[in-house]
N, C-alpha and C positions, 0 to 999 in steps of 0.2 A: 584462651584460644585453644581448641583440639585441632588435632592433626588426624585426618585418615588418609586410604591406603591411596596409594600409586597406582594410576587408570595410565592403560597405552593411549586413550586420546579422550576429552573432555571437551562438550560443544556446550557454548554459551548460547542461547535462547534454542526453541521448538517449534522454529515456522518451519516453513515450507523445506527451506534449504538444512534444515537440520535433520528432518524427518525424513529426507533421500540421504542425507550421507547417511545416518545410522543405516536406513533399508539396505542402500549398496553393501556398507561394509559385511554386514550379515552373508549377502549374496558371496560377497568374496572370501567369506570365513575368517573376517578380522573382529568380530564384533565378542570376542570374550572379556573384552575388559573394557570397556565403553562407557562414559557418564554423561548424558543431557540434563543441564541445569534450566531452569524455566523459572522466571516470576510468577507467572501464575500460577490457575487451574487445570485440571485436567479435561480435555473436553466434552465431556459428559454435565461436571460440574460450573461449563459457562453458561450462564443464562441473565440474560440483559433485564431487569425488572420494567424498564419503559412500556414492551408489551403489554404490561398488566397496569402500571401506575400511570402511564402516558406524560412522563415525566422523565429525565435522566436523576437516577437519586447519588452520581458520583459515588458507584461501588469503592468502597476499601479493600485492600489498598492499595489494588489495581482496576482498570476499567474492566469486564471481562468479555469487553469486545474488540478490544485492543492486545488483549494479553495473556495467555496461554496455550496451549498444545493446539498447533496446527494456526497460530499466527494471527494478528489485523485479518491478512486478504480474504484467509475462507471465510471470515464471519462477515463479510463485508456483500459478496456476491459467489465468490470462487467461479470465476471465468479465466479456462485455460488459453490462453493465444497458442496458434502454433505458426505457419508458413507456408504459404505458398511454392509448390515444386521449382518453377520459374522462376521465384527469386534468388537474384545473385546477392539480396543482404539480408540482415535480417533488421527487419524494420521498429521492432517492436521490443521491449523488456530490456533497456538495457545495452549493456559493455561485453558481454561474456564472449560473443565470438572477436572481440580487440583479442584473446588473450588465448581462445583455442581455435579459432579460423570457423570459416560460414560452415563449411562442409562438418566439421565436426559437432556445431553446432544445433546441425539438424538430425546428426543422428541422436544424437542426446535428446531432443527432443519427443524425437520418435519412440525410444526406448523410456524415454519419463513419461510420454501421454500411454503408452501400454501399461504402465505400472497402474494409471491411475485408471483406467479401464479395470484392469485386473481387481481393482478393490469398489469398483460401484459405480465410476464415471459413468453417462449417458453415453452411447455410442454413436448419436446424432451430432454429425457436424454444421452447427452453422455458418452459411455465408461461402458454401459453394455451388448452390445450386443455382446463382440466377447471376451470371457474368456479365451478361450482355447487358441488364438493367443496371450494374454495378458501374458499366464501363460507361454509359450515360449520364451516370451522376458526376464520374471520376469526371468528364469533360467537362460536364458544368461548373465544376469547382476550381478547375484548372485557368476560365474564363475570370473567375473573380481572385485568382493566385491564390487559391486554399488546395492541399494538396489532401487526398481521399487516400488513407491507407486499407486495406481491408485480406484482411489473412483470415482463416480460419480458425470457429473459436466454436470449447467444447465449453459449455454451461450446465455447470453443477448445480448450481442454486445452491443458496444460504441456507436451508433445512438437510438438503441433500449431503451438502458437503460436511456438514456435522456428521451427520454417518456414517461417508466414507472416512475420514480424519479418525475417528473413533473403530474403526477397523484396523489403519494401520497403528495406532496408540498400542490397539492389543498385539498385534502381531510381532513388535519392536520387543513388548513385555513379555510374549511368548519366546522371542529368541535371545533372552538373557541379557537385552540394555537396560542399563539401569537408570532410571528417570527419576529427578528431582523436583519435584513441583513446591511451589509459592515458597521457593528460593530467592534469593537475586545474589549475583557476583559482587561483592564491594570492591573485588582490586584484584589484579591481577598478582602474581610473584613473579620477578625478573630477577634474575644476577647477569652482572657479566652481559648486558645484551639477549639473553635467553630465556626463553618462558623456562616456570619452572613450575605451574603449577594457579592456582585460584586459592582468594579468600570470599567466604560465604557467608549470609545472615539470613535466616529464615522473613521473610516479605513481611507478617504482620506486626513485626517489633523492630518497635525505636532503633536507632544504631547506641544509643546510649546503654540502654537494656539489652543487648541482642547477645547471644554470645557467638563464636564468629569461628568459623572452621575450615581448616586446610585443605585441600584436595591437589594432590602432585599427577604433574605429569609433563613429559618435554612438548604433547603435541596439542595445541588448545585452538580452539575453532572459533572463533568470535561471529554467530551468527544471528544477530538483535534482532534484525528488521528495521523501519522505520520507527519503532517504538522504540527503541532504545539509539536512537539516532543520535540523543544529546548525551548518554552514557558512553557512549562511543568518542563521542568529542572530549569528553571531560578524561577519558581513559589513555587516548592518545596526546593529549597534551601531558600529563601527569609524566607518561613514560617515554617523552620525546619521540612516539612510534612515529613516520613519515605517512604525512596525507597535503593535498592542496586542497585549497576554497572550493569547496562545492557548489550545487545548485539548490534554491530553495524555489518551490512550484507556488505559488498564491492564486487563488481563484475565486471560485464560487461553485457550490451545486445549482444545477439549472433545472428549472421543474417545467413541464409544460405535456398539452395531451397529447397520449397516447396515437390519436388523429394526425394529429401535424407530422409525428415521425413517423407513419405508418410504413412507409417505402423502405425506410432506412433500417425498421427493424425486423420489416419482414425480409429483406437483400441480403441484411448482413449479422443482422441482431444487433451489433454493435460496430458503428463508424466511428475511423477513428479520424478526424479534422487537423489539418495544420496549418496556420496560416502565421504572416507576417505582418499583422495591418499597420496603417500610415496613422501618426507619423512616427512612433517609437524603433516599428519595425524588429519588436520584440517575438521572441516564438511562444504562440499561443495552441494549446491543440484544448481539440477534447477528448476526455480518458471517462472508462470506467461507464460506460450507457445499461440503465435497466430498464428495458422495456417492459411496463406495466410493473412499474417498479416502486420502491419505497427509500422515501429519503430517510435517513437516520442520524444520532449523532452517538460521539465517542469523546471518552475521554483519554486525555494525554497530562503525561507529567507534571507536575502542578496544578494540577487542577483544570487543565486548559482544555475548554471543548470546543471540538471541530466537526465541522459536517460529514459526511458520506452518504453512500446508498448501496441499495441491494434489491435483489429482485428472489422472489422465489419458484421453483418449481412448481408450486401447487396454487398457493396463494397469490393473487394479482389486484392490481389498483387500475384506474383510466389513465394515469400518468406514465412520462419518462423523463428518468431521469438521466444528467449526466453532468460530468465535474468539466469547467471551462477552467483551464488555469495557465496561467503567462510563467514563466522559464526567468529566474533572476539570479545572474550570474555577479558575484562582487570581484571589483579588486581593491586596489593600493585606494585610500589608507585603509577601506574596509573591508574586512573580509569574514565577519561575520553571520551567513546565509539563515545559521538556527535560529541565533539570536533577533535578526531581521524580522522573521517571520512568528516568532514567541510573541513580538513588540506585538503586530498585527492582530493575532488572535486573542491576545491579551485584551489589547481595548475594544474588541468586538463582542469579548465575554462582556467587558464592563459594561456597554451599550445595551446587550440582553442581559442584564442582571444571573449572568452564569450560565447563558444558553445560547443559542443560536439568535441568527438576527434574519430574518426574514423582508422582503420585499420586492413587492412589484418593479415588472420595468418598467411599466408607464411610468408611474411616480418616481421615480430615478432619473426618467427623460424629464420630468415635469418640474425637478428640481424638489422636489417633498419628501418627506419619509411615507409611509404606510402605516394607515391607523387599525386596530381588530375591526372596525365594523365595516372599513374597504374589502379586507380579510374575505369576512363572515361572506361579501356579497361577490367574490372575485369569481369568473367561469373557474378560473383553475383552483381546484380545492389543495391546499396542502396536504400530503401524505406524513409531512412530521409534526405531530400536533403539539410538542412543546417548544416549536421555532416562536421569538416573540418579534413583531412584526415592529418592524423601525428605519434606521438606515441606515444600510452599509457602505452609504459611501465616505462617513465619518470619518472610517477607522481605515477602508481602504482608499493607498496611494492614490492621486493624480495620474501616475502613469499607468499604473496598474488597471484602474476604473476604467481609464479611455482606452487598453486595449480590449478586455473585455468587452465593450462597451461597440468598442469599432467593430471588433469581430464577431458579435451575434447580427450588429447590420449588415454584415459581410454574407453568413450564413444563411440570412434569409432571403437572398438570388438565389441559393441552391435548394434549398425547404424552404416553401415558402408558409408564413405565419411564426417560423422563427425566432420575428423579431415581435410577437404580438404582446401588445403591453399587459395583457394581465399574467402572464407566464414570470416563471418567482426567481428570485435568486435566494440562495442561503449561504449565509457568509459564518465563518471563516471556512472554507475546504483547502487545506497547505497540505502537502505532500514533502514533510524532510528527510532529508538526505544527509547524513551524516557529512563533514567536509571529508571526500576523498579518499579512501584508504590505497597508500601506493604499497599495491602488492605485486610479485611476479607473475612468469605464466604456472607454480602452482599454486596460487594465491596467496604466499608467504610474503609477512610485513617486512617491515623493515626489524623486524626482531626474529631472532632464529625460531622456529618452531609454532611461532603463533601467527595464525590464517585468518581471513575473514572471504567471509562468501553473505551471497544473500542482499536483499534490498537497503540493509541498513550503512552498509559502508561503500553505499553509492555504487556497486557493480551490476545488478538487475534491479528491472521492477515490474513486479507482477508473478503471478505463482508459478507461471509455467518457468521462468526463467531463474526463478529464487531454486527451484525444487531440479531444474536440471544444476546449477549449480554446485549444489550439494552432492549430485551425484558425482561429477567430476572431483569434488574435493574428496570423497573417497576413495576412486584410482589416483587422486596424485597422494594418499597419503601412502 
């Protein structure tokens, strides 16, 4: 094992929330001695081969659409949420104002959507020009107990956002951070209760083979993402760090045309749905909407592939998409949320032979799976052409299915067609959340010196709120 030098602070992963603290610390003149570690690529060098092969070929030895500079979210869609002036919470992304209050909140925000302005954002806001049609639907929904969130949202698009990401990548390299790529952290160093520092293996070699190297410092930033949600679990158990039982999200992507939501995406681009349906009385919303969008898939840890989607700037389909997913909180005797959810996606891989599982809702209402030549003949054409068409209701729970299940009937009193049976589901879309990281108000663990910010240790989710994060964890360092 070698040992190199002693950095004033060292941030574990390069999404969102990592790529604002480095930016702040710069602004504040802390950044001469700074190290970001990354398992992956550098963003120039991610490129998903599925465009070309129409296949996922499970990149080694990471996905790289999951994993490298600039995070899962931008490659996913990169849609910033912000806030309504009027509101008194913040509705959307997350814990972060539990820990710095609403009002500080928004200024963060304000000064993190300038940054990203600064570097290529669009400067078109959607989803404030048409209120009055908003506050119409808001009562429709209200009638069927489904509460209409809708804040304003800047859209980067998934081409787009590669290149602003890849502006700040250089900018960070212009001001003397030093970046580690297709690293991963194997352990932390602790004595005594106190960070002391990281152990390192370069990503494409065995641990057996690897050779493995120090990196000291008292202040270390744990910021994975949800990609490193099970790293994070296995790290905080190891070092007795303090967290509680998380949440794990299960759902589906829901594909259906561009038609049916045309209200919704012209009002707002993206509604965001929450409802309670009978009789579980589980919280179900929907997150993550691309209008004229493209479903996609990713991979996760072990080999586990899960759905997504993304919409582009330039490029469009007749479909939208968006992820429906139910909120499943554990406790006594269990309280394992990853693990839960690993089980799920696991035997959904099995059911697609390694891929996605596709299906109508007719046939879901009908009791059947879905065969390719239903597929081939369905109005609603797939956008992800290596989903293999079968049935998810296999692998997903009872409770789960029937919320789902409740809540698209629910959703279609407020849109109607909705619920129309040829419109897709693709299973598995899970959303993990590390169990809990208990941190203070400036994000420090229960171990002196080492912090965690960012979507993966369950404090934001989504970019705007991952990347205000980050900023605040460089004034509190």
């Amino acid at each position: 094992m070698s040992s190199k030098k002693n950095y004033d602070v060292i941030v574990i992963g390069m999404g969102p929330s990592s790529i604002f603290c480095a930016y702040e610390l710069i602004q504040l003149g802390k950044a001469k001695n700074v190290l970001l570690i990354e398992q992956g690529k550098r963003v120039e060098n991610r490129v998903c081969p599925i465009e070309k092969t129409g296949k996922c070929t499970k990149c080694k030895p990471f996905c790289n659409i999951t994993s490298g500079f600039s995070g899962a979210g931008a490659f996913s869609d990169g849609k910033l949420s912000l806030y309504n002036p009027e509101d008194d919470d913040i509705y959307v992304g997350g814990n972060l104002h539990k820990y710095i209050g609403v009002d500080k909140t928004k200024e963060l925000i304000d000064y993190t959507d300038e940054i990203y302005l600064k570097f290529g954002a669009d400067p078109k806001l959607e989803g404030v020009e048409f209120k009055d049609e908003v506050t119409k639907i808001r009562k429709k929904a209200q009638k069927e107990r489904i509460n209409l969130i809708d804040i304003p949202i800047r859209h980067l698009g998934t081409e787009k956002a590669h290149e602003l990401y890849g502006k700040l990548e250089k900018y960070l390299e212009d001001n003397n951070i030093t970046m580690l790529f297709e690293t991963e952290v194997n352990d932390l160093i602790i004595e005594d209760n106190k960070v002391k520092g990281v152990i390192t293996k370069p990503s494409n070699v065995k641990p057996k083979d690897a050779e493995y190297t120090e990196f000291y410092s008292k202040k270390v930033v744990m910021a994975v993402g949800r990609k490193g949600a099970n790293w994070l679990s296995d790290i905080c158990n190891k070092h007795s760090i303090e967290t509680r039982a998380g949440v794990v999200d299960i759902g589906v992507r829901y594909e259906l045309p561009d038609e049916i939501m045309k209200n919704i995406n012209k009002y707002m681009y993206e509604g965001k749905f929450i409802g309670y349906p009978y009789p579980f009385k589980d919280k179900v919303r929907t997150f993550c909407q691309n209008p004229s969008g493209f479903v996609s898939s990713e991979v996760y840890d072990n080999n586990l592939t899960l759905v997504n989607g993304h919409s582009y700037k330039d490029k469009k389909s007749t479909n939208t998409n968006l992820a429906i997913l139910v909120s499943h909180n554990f406790t006594h005797p269990f309280n394992k949320p990853i693990e839960y959810g690993r089980n799920v996606a696991k035997n959904l891989n099995e059911l697609g032979q390694g891929n996605v599982v596709v299906q109508r809702l007719g046939d879901i209402n009908r009791g059947k799976r879905t065969w390719q030549e239903e597929l081939d003949r369905n109005s609603v054409v797939p956008t992800l052409k290596s989903a293999v068409p079968g049935d998810i209701t296999f692998a997903i729970g009872y409770r789960t299915m029937t919320d789902i299940l409740q809540f698209i009937k629910e959703m279609d009193k407020i849109i109607e067609g909705f619920a129309h049976p040829d419109n897709l589901l693709y299973g598995p879309e899970i959303k993990f959340y590390s169990n809990k990281v208990m941190i203070n108000e400036k994000f420090e663990t229960s171990v002196k010196g080492l912090y965690s910010i960012g979507d993966g240790g369950g404090m934001t989710r989504g970019l705007m709120m991952a990347s205000a994060s980050g900023i605040q964890m460089a004034r509190n360092l």
